[in-house]
N, C-alpha and C positions, 0 to 999 in steps of 0.2 A: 435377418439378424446380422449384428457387423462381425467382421471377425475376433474383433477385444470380446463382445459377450458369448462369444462363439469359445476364443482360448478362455476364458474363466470357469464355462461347462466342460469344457478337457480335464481341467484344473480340478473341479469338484469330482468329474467321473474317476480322473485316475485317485483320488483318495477311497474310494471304496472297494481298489482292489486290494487284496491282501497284505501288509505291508511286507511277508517275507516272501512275494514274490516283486514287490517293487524296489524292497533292497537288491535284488540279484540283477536288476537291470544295470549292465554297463556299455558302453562305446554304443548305446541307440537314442535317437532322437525321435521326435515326434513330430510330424510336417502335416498340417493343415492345406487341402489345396481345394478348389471350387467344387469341381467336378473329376471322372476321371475320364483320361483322353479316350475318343473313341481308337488311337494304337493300343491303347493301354485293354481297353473292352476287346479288342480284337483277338490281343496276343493269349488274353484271358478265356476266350471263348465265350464271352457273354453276351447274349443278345439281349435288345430292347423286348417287351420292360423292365427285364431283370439291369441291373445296377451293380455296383461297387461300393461298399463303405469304408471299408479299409480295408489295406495290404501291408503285408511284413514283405520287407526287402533285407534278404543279409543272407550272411552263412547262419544259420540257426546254431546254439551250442554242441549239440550234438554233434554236430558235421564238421568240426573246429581239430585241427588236429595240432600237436605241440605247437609248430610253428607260426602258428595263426599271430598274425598281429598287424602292427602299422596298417592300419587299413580306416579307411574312412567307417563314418559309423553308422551299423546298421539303420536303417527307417522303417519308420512305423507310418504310412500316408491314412489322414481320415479326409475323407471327402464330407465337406458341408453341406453342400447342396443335399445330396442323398441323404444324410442323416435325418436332417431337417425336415426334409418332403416322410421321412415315414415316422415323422415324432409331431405325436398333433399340439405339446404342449413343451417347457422347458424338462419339468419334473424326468417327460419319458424323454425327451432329448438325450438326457446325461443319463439314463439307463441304455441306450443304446449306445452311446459313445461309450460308456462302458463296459457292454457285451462287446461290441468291437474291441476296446483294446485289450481284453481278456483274450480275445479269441484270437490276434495277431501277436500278442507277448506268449501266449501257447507254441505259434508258430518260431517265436525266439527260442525258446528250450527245449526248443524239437519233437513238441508234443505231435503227436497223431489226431485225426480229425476227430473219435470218439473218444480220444481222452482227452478234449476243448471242451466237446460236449461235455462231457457228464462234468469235468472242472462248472462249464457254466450253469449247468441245471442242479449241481449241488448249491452253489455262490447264490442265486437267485431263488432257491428256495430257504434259505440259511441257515442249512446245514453245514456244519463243520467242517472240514479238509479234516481227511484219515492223518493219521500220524505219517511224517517220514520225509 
């Protein structure tokens, strides 16, 4: 797939995540890259066949204190290759680019690994987010 219909599946996946956690996104981008490096698998502790889809790089909000600023802006990396090799069709393509970036913008507001989860397994079964 090229990468123009690759960003357009970004594009649709990040509209079905919630919009009052898309309004809170500020100073983070979103960077598209082939694969991830084998430094990158390394530093990560990942062995073959297990993979990479995406990573949050940044100070997470949480960890942000007064002073936090002038700083380049956080990253969101999704790896295309991987997506694509575990999405047998478009449809589930853009449900996994968007458990990915649910699961790395979790990592932006300093969520905890079972509060992604249960965020993603509520979103995907479509139940409603609790109040608050």
């Amino acid at each position: 797939m090229s990468r123009s219909d690759f960003e357009r599946l970004v594009n649709n996946a990040l509209g079905t995540i919630p919009r009052r956690f898309r309004q809170a996104l500020a100073n983070l981008v979103i960077v598209i890259e082939d694969e991830p490096s084998p430094d990158l698998l390394d530093e990560m502790e990942i062995e073959p066949p297990d993979t990479l889809l995406g990573l949050y790089q940044g100070t997470p909000l949480t960890e942000r204190r007064w002073d936090y600023g002038n700083t380049l802006p956080d990253r969101i990396l999704l790896f295309q290759g991987p997506l694509e090799r575990d999405s047998p069709n478009d449809d589930d393509l853009v449900v996994a680019i968007g458990e990915t970036l649910i699961h790395e913008i979790g990592h932006y507001f300093g969520l905890s690994e079972e509060e992604i989860e249960e965020i993603e397994e509520r979103y995907w079964r479509g139940r409603p987010e609790p109040p608050g």
